[in-house]
N, C-alpha and C positions, 0 to 999 in steps of 0.2 A: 516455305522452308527456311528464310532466312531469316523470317520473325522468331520460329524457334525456337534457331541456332544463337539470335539473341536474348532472348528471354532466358536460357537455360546458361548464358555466361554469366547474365545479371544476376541470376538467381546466386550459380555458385559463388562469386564474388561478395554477395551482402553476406553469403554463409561465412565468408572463409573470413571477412569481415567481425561479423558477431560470436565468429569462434576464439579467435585471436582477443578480441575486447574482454569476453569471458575467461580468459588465460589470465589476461595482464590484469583484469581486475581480481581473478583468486590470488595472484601474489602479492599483489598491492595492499591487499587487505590483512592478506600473514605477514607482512613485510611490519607493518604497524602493531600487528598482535603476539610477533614472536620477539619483540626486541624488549630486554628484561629492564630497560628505564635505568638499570646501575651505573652504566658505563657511557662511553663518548663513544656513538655511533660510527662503524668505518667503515663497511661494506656490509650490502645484502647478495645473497648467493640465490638467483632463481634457478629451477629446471625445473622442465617437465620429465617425468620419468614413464618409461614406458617398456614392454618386450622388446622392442626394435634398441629402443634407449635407456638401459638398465642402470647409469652409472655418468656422473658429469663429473669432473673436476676443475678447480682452479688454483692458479698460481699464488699464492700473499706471500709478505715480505714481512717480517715479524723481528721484532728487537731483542736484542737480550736483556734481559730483568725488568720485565713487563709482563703483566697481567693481561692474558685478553679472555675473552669469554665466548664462545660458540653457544647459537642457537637453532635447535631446528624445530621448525613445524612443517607439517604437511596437510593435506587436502583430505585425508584418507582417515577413516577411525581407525585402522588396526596401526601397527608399529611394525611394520614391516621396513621402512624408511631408518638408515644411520647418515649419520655424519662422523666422517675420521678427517683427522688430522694426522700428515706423513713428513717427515722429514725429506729432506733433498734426496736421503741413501732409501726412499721408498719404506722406513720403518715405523709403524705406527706411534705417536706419540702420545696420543688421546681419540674417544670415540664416546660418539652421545650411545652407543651400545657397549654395555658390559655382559662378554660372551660366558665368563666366568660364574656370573649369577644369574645370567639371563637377565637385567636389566635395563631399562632404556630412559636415558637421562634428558631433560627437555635440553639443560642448559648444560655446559663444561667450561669449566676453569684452565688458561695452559699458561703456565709460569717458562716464558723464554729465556731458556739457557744457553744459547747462541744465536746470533744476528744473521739469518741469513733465507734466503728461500725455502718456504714450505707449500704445501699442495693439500687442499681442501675438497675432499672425495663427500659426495651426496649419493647414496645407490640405495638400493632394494639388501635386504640382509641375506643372506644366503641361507636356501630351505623354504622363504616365503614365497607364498603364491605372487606374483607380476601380475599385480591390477595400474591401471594408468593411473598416474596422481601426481600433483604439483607441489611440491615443495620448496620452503625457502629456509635458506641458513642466514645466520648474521650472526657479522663478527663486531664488536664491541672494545674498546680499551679500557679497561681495571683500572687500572694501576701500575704505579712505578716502585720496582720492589728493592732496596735498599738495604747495602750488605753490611 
């Protein structure tokens, strides 16, 4: 009985193992294939996306009169996956989905009009089906824009 109660931990362990390897290496590989080579590298945005976990966000700190550039890829063929950019008062400032034409843009341009905390939302669009799928965003620096 106690061989196995061990065999069946080792097992799970090398799963939970080569599940985890299989994750970080589907980011790692869009980490390199979603960053558009224009700009100075500043951060990559991983998550997994799933039912349980529809929607990750983070914090960035962005200047005023600068150029940065959002990217996102996912794991997944359909475009069910957006990326928004919010301001501190939670108000949209940009989204790799435009709900007005229905389209979905790889890359986005945000020209900072004020220096201060923004919030970088990665979710599922609302109306798509929730299939699991990994996606990464990356943020980039443009440029410095000159009044």
């Amino acid at each position: 009985m106690k061989k196995i109660n061990i065999y069946f931990i080792l097992i799970l362990a090398l799963t939970t193992i080569f599940c985890e390897k299989a994750n970080s290496q589907c980011r790692e590989q869009m980490v390199y294939s979603c960053s558009t080579g224009h700009g100075i590298y500043l951060q990559d945005l991983n998550t997994k996306l799933q039912k349980s976990n529809n929607e990750t966000k983070w914090i960035v700190v962005l200047n005023k009169d600068y150029r940065y550039r959002f990217s996102l890829c996912t794991s997944s063929e359909d475009n069910n996956v957006a990326l928004t950019l919010y301001d501190s008062q939670s108000n949209i400032c940009i989204s790799t989905y435009n709900k007005t034409n229905n389209k979905d843009y790889r890359s986005i341009d945000f020209i900072c009009r004020e220096s201060g905390t923004y919030y970088v939302s990665i979710n599922f669009k609302k109306g798509y089906k929730l299939k699991k799928t990994c996606a990464v965003g990356i943020m980039e620096f443009i440029d410095k824009i000159d009044d």
